[in-house]
C-alpha positions in Angstrom: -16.7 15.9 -21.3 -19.3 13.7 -20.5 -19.4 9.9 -20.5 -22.4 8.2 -21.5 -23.3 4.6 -20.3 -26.8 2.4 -21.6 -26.8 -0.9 -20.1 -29.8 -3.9 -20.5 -30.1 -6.7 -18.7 -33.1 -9.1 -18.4 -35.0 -6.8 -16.4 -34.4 -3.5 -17.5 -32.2 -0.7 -18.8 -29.1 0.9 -16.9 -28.4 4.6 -18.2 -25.9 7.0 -17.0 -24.2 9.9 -18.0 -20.4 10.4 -16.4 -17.6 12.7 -17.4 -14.7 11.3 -19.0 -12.3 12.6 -16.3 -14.3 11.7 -13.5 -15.0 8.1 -14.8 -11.2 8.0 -15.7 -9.9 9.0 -12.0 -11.7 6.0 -10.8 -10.5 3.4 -12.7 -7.0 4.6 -12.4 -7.3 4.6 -8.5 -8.7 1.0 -8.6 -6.1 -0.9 -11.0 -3.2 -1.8 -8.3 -6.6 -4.4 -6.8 -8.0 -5.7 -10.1 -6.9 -9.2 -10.2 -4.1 -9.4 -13.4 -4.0 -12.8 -13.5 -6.9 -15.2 -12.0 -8.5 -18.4 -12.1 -11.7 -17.0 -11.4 -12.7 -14.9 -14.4 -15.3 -12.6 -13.1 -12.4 -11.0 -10.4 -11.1 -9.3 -13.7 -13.9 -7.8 -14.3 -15.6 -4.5 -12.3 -18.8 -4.3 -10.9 -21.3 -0.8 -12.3 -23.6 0.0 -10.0 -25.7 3.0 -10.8 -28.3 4.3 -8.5 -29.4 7.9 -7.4 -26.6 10.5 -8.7 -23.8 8.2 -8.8 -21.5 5.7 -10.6 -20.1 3.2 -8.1 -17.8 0.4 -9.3 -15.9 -2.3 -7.7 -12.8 -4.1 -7.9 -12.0 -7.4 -5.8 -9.2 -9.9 -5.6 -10.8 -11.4 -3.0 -8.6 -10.7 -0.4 -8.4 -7.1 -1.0 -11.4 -4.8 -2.5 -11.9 -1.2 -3.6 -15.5 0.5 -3.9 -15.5 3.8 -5.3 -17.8 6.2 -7.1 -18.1 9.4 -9.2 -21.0 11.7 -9.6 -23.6 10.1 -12.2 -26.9 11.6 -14.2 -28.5 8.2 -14.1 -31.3 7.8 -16.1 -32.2 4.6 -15.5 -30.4 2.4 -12.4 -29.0 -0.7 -12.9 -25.5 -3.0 -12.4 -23.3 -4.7 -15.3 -20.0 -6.2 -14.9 -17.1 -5.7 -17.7 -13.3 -6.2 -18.3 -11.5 -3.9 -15.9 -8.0 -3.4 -17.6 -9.7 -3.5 -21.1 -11.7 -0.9 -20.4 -9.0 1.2 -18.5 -6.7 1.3 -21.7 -9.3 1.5 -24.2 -11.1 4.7 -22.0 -7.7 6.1 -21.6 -7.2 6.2 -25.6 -10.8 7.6 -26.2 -11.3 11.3 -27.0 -12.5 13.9 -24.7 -16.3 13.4 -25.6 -19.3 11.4 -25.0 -19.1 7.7 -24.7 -22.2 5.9 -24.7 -21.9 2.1 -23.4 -24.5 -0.7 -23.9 -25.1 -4.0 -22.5 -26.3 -6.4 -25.2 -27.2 -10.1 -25.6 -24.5 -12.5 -23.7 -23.2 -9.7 -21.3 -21.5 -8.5 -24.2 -20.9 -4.5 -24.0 -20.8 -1.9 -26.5 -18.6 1.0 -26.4 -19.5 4.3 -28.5 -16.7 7.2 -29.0 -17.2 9.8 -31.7 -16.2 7.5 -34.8 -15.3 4.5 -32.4 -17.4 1.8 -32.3 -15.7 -1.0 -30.1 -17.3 -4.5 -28.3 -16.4 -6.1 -25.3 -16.9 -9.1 -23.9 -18.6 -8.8 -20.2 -20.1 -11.5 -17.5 -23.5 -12.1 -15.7 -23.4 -9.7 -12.6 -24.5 -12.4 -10.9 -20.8 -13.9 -10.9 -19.5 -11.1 -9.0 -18.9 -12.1 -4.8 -20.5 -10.0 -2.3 -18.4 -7.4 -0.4 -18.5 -7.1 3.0 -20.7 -3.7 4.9 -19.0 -1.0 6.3 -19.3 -1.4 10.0 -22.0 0.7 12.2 -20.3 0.9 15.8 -15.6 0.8 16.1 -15.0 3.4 13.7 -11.7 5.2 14.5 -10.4 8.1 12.8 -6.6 8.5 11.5 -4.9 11.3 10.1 -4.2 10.5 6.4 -0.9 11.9 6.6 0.3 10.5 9.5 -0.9 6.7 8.3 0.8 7.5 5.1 4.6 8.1 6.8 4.2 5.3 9.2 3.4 3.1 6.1 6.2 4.6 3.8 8.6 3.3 6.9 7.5 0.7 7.7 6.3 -0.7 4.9 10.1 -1.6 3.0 10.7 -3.9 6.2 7.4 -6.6 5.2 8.5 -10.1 4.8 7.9 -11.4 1.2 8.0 -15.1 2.5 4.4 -17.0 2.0 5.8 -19.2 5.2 6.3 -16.6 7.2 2.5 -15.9 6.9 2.5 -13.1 10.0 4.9 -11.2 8.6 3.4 -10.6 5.6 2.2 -7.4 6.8 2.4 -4.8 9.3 1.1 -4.3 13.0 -0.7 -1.1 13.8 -1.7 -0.5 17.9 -3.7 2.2 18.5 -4.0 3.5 21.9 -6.1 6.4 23.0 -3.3 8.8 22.6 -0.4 7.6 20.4 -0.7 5.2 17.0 2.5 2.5 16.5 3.1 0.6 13.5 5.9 -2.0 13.3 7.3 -4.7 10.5 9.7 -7.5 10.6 11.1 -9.7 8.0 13.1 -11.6 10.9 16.7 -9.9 9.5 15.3 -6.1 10.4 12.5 -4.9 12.2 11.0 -1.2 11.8 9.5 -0.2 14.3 7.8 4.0 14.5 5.6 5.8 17.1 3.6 8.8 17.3 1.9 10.3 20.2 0.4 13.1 20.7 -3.0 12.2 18.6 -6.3 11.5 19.9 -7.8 8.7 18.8 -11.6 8.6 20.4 -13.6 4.9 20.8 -9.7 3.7 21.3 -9.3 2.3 25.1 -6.9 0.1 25.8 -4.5 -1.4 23.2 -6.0 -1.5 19.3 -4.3 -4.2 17.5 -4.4 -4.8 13.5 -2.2 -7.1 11.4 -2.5 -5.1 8.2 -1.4 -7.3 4.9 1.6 -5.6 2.8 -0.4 -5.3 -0.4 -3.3 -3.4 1.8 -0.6 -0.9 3.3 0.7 -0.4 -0.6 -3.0 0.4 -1.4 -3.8 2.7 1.5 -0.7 4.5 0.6 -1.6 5.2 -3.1 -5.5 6.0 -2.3 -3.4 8.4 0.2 -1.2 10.2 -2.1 -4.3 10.9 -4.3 -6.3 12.4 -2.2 -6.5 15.6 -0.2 -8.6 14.0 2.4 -7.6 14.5 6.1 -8.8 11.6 7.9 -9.2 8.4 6.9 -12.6 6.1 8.7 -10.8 2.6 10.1 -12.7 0.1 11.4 -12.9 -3.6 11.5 -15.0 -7.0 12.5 -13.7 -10.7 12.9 -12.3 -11.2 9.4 -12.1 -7.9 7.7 -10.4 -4.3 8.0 -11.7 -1.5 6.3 -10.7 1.7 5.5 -12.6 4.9 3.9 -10.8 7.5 2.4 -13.2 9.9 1.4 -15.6 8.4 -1.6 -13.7 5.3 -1.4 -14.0 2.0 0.9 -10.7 -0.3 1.2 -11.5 -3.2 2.6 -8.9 -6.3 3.4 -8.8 -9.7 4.6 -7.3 -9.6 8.2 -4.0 -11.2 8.7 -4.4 -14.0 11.0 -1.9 -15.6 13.9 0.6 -13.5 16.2 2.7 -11.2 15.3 6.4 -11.6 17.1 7.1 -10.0 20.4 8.8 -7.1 18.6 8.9 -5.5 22.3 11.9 -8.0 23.3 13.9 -6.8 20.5 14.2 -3.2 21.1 17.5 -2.4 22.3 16.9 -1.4 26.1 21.0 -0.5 27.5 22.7 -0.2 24.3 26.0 2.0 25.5 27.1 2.7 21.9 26.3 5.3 19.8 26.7 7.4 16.7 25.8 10.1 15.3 26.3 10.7 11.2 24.3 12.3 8.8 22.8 10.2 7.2 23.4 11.9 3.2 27.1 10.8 3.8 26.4 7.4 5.3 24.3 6.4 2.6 26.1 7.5 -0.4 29.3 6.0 1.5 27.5 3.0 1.4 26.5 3.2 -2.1 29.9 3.7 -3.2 31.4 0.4 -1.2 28.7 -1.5 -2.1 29.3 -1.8 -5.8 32.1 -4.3 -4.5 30.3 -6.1 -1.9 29.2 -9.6 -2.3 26.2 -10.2 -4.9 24.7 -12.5 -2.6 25.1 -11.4 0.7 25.3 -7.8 0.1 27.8 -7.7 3.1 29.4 -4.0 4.1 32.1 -4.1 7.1 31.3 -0.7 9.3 34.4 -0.1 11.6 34.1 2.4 14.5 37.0 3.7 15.4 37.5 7.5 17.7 36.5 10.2 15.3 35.7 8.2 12.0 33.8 5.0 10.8 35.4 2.9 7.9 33.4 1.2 5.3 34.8 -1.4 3.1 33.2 -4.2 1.3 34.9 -7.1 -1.2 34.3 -9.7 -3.6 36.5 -11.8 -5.9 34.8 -10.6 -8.6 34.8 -7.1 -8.2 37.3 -6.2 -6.3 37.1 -4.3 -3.1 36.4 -0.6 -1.9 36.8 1.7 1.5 35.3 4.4 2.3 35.1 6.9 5.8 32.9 9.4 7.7 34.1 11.4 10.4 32.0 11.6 13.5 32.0 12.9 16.8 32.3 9.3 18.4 34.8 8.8 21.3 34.0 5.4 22.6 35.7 1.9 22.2 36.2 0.2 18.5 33.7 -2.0 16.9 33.6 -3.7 13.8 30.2 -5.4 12.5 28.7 -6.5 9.4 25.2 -5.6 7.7 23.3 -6.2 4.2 23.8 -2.8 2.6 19.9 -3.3 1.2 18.9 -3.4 4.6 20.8 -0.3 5.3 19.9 1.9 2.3 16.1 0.9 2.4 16.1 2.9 6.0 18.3 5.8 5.1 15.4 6.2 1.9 13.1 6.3 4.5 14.0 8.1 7.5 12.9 11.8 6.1 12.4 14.3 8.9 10.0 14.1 11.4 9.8 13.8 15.1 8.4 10.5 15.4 10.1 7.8 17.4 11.5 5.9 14.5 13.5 3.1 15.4 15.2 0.1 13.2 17.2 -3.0 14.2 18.7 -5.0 11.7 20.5 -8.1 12.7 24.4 -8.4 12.4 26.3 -10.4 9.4 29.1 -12.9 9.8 32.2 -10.7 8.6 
């Protein structure tokens, strides 16, 4: 059904008509940027813009900002500003009919639905900052579905740490043939690589720090979306990203990211195979006894079998085995199941090169 919106400012009159569902989609896809809790007011707040045919609204935190729009009959243009996560919940409870909303004196808003008859309180559009421009030149185009898998496992592997300020994010090189992305907390790395694409504009080495709460974004916007390609580009301080009618744009990360190169295993002489179903529910099971803190599982490789065991004086302790085809010397190591479990989530199928290091415990 459609949504109707009438807003006044001091020079004019903003009317639109928008349907419910349309109008609906896009403030779901914008909530994960609307800023929950802020010192600066107005960043809770979206921007309406109506001009031509469409709706477009906008949600910042500052460092991270989502533009998106929705077909529009606009009446009259014009631009308002009003509570983003009121209006989300309170649009989400209306009935499937019109809704007719009004600017009025203060920037406060009025919302019409059937028998509903609701105020809200809004802000001079003036308030709201200016978004950076899509750029005209460096656009490079990525396959939707291959940006979302690298993110999905990489992503996990982000340091959470403010002082670790480059690892807050992930790096993504783009050459002209194959796209890497790579993570680090400084106890596991993640590290995947595709080739095989063609990436045109790309010579060289492309490289992009890409902030953790960006990739979490980009692989929402992803999910919902049946878009193929997603537009990438970028200029001194700010990546963006289109997928389809929307524009994510970020801060970049700034500083350099660790020489993830030098910690890639180059003559490793031991390995094992396992499938990776019984490794992780073997891990699961041992891990109820492991350490709280440390999260510490003992992996023992022995001819034909690896033996997992964990303890704690709390719980108690537990062991656990896999057979595999492994026929080389013994080895016994320690590693945070967490670490473990979040790659075994991740992995999937695919025939990227995935690779991930995670750094030995003290057993």
């Amino acid at each position: 059904m459609p949504v109707e919106v009438a807003t006044a400012t001091g020079t004019g009159i903003m009317e639109i008509t928008v349907s419910k569902f349309e109008l609906l989609r896009e403030l779901t896809a914008t909530q994960g940027v609307v800023e929950r809790k802020t010192t600066i007011p107005i960043l809770s707040n979206y921007l309406f813009e109506a001009s031509g045919d469409k709706l477009s609204l906008t949600a910042t935190d500052l460092d991270l900002s989502l533009r998106t729009a929705c077909n529009a009959k606009v009446k009259k243009e014009g631009s308002c500003t009003i509570p983003a996560r009121k209006l989300y919940d309170y649009v989400k409870l209306l009935p499937d009919a019109e809704i007719t909303i009004k600017l009025l004196e203060n920037h406060w808003v009025s919302i019409r639905c059937g028998r509903s008859n609701t105020k809200m309180v809004g802000m001079a559009k003036s308030n709201f900052p200016s978004l950076p421009v899509f750029p005209t030149a460096g656009v490079v185009k990525i396959p939707a579905q291959v940006l979302r898998a690298m993110i999905a496992k990489t992503g996990f592997a982000i340091a959470n740490e403010e002082s670790r300020y480059t690892l807050n994010g992930a790096l993504m090189v783009l050459k002209p043939e194959s796209i890497t992305m790579v993570a680090t907390d400084g106890h596991r790395l993640a590290h995947i690589e595709r080739g095989g694409e063609k990436f045109e504009g790309v010579s060289g080495e492309m490289k992009t720090l890409i902030p953790k709460k960006c990739m979490d974004e980009l692989k929402s916007l992803v999910d919902s979306t049946d878009t193929e390609t997603i537009d990438f580009a970028k200029d001194e301080s700010t990546l963006f990203f289109r997928i389809g009618p929307r524009l994510l744009t970020s801060r970049q990360l700034t500083g350099q990211f660790p020489n993830f190169e030098a910690v890639l295993p180059k003559d490793n002489t031991k390995h094992v195979q396992l499938n990776g179903d019984d490794f992780s529910q073997a891990i699961q099971r041992v891990a109820q006894f492991s350490d709280e803190r440390s999260r510490a599982v003992r992996l023992r490789l022995e001819k034909g079998e690896l033996k997992l065991s964990a303890s704690s004086t709390e719980t108690g302790e537990s062991e656990d085995s896999i057979e595999t085809p492994y026929q080389g010397d013994g080895l016994t190591i320690g590693f945070n199941a967490t670490y473990i479990l979040d790659f075994l989530k991740a992995v999937g199928s695919g025939d990227d090169k995935y690779r991930y290091i995670v750094m030995p415990m003290r057993i």
